[in-house]
Phi, psi and omega in degrees: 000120169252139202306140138269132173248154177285165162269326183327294174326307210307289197320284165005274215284318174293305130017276168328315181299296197282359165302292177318316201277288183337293204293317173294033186055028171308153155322090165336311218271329163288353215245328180293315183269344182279313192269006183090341173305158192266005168214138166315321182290335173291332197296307183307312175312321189283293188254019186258352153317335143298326163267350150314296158325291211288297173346272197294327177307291195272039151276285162358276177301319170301319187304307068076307206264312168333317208281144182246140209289172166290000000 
């Protein structure tokens, strides 16, 4: 018997992985060999716009920690 799976789902749970991989300083270029891409730059293209994100959010928060009550 073989599971159905969504593929969508599938797509999901890699995306999710290889976001978490990123965001813990993972090896691009492995993470690049794990999904099968055929260069470190699509992987980088992809997923590195996430730390990027993570970046400015805790610009935010720090900025956010600055402000002082009335």
């Amino acid at each position: 018997m073989k599971a159905q799976v969504d593929g969508a789902y599938l797509h999901l749970l890699r995306d999710s992985y290889a976001t978490q991989f990123t965001k813990d300083d993972g090896d691009t270029l492995i993470l690049s060999r794990q999904l099968g891409h055929k260069t470190e730059s699509m992987t980088k293209d992809r997923y590195i716009r996430y730390k990027t994100r993570d970046i400015r959010e805790e610009l935010r928060r720090i900025e956010r920690g600055r402000e002082f009550p009335p």
